[in-house]
N, C-alpha and C positions, 0 to 999 in steps of 0.2 A: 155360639158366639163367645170368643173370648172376654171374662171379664177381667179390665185389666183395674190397678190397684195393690200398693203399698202391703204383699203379706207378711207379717211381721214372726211369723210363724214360720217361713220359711228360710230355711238355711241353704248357701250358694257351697255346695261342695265342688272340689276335683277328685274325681273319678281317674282322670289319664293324663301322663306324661311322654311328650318326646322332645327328642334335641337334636339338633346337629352344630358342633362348634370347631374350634381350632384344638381342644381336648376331648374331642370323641367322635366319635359318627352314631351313638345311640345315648339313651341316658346312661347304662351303667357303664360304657366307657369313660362318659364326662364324671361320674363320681367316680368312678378308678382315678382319674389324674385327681381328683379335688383331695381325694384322702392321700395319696402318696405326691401329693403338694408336686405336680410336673404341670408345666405354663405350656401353652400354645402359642406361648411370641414368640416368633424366630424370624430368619431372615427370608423377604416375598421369593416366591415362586411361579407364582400364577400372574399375577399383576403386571402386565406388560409398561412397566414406565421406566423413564430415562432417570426417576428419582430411584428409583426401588432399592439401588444396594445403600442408600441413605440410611435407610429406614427399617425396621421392624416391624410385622405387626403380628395380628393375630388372627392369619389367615389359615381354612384349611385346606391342607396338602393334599387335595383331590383333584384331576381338572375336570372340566366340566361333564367330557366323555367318560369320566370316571366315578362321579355320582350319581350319571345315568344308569350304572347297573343297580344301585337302588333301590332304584323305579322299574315299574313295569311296561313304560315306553318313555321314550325321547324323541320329542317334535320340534330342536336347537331352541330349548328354552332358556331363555333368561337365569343365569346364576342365581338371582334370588326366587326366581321359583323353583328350581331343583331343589334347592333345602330344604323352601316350606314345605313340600312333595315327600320329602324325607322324616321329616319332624311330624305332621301332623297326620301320618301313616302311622309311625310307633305311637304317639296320643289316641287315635282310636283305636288300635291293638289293645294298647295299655287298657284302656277303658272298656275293652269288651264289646265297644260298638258299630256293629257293621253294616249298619240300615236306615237310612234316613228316609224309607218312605210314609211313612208315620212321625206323627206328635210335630212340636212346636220348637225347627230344631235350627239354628243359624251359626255364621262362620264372620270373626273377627277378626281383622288382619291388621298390625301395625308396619307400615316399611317406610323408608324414605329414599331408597335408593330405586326399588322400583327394580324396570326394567332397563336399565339405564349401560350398564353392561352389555347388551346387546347390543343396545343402540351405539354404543362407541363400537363395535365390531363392525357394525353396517357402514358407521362411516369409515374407518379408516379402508375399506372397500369399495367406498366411491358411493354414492348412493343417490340416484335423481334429487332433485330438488319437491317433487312433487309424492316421493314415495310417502308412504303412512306405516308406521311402527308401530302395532297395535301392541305390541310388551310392553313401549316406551309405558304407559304412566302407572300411577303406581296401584291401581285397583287389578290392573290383568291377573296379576299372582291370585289375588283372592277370589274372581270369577273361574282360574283355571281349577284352581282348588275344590272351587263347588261344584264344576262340572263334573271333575275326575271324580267323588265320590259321594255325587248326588244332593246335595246339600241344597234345596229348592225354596225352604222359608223364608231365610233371612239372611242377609248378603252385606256385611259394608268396610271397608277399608279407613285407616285412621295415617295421617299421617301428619306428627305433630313433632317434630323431629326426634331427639331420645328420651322422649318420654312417649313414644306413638304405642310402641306394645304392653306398656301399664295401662295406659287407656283403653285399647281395646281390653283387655282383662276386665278394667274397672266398667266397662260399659255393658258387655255379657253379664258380669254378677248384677249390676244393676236391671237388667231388660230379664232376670229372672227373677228377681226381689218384688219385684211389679208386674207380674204372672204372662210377661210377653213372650216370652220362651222357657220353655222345660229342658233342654240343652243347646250349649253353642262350644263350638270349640272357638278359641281364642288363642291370639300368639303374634309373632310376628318374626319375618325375614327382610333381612338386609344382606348385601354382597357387598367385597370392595368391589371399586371401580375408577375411573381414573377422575371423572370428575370431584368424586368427593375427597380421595386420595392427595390429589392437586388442590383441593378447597380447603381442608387442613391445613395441608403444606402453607398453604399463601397465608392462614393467618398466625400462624411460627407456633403452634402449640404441639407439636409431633415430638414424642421424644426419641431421638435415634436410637437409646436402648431399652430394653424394656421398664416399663410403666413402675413408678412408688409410688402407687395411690396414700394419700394422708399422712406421706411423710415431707420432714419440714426442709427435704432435698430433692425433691420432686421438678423434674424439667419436663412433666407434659405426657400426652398419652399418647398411646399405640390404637390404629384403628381396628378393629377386627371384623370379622363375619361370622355371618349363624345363623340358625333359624329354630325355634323355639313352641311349641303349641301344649295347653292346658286344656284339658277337656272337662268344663264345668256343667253342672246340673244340678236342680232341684234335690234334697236331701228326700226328700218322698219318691222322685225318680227313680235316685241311687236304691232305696230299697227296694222300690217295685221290682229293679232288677237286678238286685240282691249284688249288687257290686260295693266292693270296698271302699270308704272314705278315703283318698290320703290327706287331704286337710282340708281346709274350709276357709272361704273366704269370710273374715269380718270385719274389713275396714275398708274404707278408700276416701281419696282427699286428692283434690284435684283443683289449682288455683294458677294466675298468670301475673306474674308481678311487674314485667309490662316496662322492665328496667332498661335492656339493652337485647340488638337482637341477638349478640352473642354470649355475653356477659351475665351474670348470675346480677342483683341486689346486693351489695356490699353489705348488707345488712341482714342478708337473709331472710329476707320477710318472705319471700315464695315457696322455700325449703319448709320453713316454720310449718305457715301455712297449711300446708299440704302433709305433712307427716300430725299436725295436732288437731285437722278434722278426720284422718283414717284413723286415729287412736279415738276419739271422741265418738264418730261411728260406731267402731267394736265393740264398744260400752266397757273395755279393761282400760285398768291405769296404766301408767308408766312405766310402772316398776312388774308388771305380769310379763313386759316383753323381756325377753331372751337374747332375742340377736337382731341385729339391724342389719342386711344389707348394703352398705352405703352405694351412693350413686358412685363415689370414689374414682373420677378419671384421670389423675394425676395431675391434672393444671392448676396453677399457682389458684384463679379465679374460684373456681369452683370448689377443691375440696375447701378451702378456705370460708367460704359462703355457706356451706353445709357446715364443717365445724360450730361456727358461729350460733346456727341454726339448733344442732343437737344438743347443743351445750344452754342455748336458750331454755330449749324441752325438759330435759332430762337432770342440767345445773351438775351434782356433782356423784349424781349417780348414776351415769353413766352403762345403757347395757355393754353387752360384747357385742363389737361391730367388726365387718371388715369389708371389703372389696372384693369382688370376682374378677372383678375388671385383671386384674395383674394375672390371673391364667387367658382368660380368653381376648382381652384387649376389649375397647371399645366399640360394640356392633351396632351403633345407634338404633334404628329404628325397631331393630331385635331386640336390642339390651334388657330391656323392661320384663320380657318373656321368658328370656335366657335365665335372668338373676331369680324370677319368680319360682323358675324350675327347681332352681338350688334352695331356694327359700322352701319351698316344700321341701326336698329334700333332708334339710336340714331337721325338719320336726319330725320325716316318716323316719330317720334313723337317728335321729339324736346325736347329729354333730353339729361342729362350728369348722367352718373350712379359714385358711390362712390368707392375711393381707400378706402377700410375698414382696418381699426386698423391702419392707420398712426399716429407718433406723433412727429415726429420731423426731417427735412429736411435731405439728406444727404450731410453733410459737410460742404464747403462752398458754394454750389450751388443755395443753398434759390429755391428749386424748389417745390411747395406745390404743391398736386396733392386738383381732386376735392373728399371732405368728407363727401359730403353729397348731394344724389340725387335731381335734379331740373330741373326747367323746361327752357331752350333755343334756341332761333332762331338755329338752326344747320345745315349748308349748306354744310359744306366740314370735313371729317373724317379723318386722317389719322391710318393707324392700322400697328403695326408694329410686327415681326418674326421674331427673332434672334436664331440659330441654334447653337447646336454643330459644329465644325470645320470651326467657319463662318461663314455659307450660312445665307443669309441677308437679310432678303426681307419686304417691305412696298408697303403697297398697298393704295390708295388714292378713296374715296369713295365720290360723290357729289350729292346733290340734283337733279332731272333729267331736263334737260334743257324743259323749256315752249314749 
């Protein structure tokens, strides 16, 4: 019988990474563009909308029959399960693990768009009134995930808008922390699609060229796709089977400020929040982090709410921050997994990747992010995941102890 329980003794490492985004189809394609600073916003392709040549985003240039080869079969799956199919393949490569018929092993999945893409296929093809879309909601991805490659203990889906795949992250480290599982892969996929496409549109934050995350000329974000998975586990695991650390989770901060359902807190109190219990977590100061990830989606609301927020935190010491979002665009329900990716990244090769097209601070904050990719000692990450209606979440990523 499992006993479960608070072990304080155990450390939540990542063993595996995979990606797929609008800058790569594997992880070292996406750090190929992240170091030679090339963005994945350009103009849609795939996106069958009457808005499309509007807009930008940060879609990638596959179609669907084309991510199929992949994979090892194609059953007209939902766009955002092709990716996770794709992502969370190189995560168990990556990690060496090919067997889930043994131990205490489960599967995290943040998305918000679901199957949802499909289901606009069906309909614009006519579709009874009485048919059932079993893609439609947004747990299909992660039951097809566990079927495809066995994953039988622990099964759950999070869907909290962009902040859904920090969550899931932050929920795995925690259901290990508290001896309920000894691996889970964790991650999330999101596609565009027309409804979310059109649901930006309608509330004017879409910038028609690409994204200046936390600059004080910023007209709004680009949406993007992708899909993202972390393959965490117990530190006594990773040894049992002698697999390499690439970092380790020690933070997470998870809060709802309950302000607006689209809107950040004027005040930042959710942003706060949430980045000053993942640092209080980790048991490091302030000044140990390195680099921040920001949420950074280019809307006047938000990076504005997050400034506010870091500059509460950190006052006039300030780490090196920047934005991913400006290569890959906005992949909501993905984002959280996506930016994680890089966040490890950043500590397993000791860089800082570029806030691209910044040119002038917002406001009076004097907060410069970093403009230009290089090379640094990187020990402690913070990645942050700020959602619609609040949900707040920061996750704190460290180099893995000796």
């Amino acid at each position: 019988m499992v006993k479960s329980g608070i072990n304080i003794n155990t450390n939540v490492v990542v063993t595996g990474l995979g990606i797929i985004s609008s800058i790569g189809n594997s992880l070292n394609e996406c750090v190929h563009s992240l170091r030679n600073e090339q963005t994945g916003i350009r103009p849609i392709q795939h996106l069958n909308s009457i808005h499309k040549n509007d807009f930008v985003a940060g879609e990638i240039p596959l179609s669907n029959k084309e991510l199929a080869k992949y994979i090892d079969n194609f059953d007209d799956l939902p766009r955002t399960t092709l990716l996770a199919l794709i992502a969370a393949r190189e995560a168990l490569e990556s990690a060496k693990f090919n067997s889930f018929n043994s131990g205490r092993n489960g599967i995290i999945l943040g998305t918000t768009v679901g199957g949802m893409d499909k289901t606009e296929r069906s309909y614009l093809k006519g579709i009874h009134p009485t048919e059932y879309i079993p893609s439609h909601h947004c747990g299909f991805t992660t039951s097809y995930i566990s079927k495809h490659f066995g994953i039988r203990h622990y099964s759950n889906t999070i869907s909290t808008a962009c902040s859904s795949a920090a969550n899931a992250i932050m929920l795995g480290a925690r259901m290990i922390k508290n001896n309920l599982l000894d691996t889970v892969l964790v991650g999330g996929s999101d596609s565009l699609s027309l409804f979310t496409f059109n649901g930006f549109r309608s509330l004017m934050i879409l910038d028609q060229e690409p994204c200046k995350p936390f600059s004080d000329d910023r007209k709004g974000l680009n949406l993007g796709e992708g899909a993202a998975f972390l393959f965490m586990e117990s530190s006594e695991s990773a040894k049992q089977r002698g697999i390499e650390e690439l970092c380790e989770v020690t933070g997470y901060g998870n809060c709802n400020d309950a302000f607006h359902q689209t809107a950040s807190s004027p005040d930042g109190r959710g942003p706060y929040k949430a980045m000053n219990t993942a640092i209080k977590i980790s048991k490091i100061s302030e000044k140990e982090i390195d680099y921040i990830n920001v949420h950074g989606t280019g809307t006047d609301n938000n990076d504005l709410t997050e400034a506010i927020a870091l500059k509460n935190i950190f006052r006039e010491e300030m780490p090196d921050f920047s934005s991913t979002k400006s290569f890959t665009g906005h992949c909501l329900g993905a984002a959280g997994a996506i930016e994680a990716v890089f966040s490890a990244t950043s500590i397993l090769y000791n860089e800082l990747y570029s806030n691209l097209r910044f040119s002038k601070p917002i406001g009076n904050y004097n907060l410069v992010p970093v403009t230009k990719y290089h090379k640094k000692q990187v020990n402690n990450v913070l990645s942050n995941s700020f959602g619609f209606g609040g949900c707040d979440t920061s996750l704190l990523f460290s180099k893995p102890a000796l």
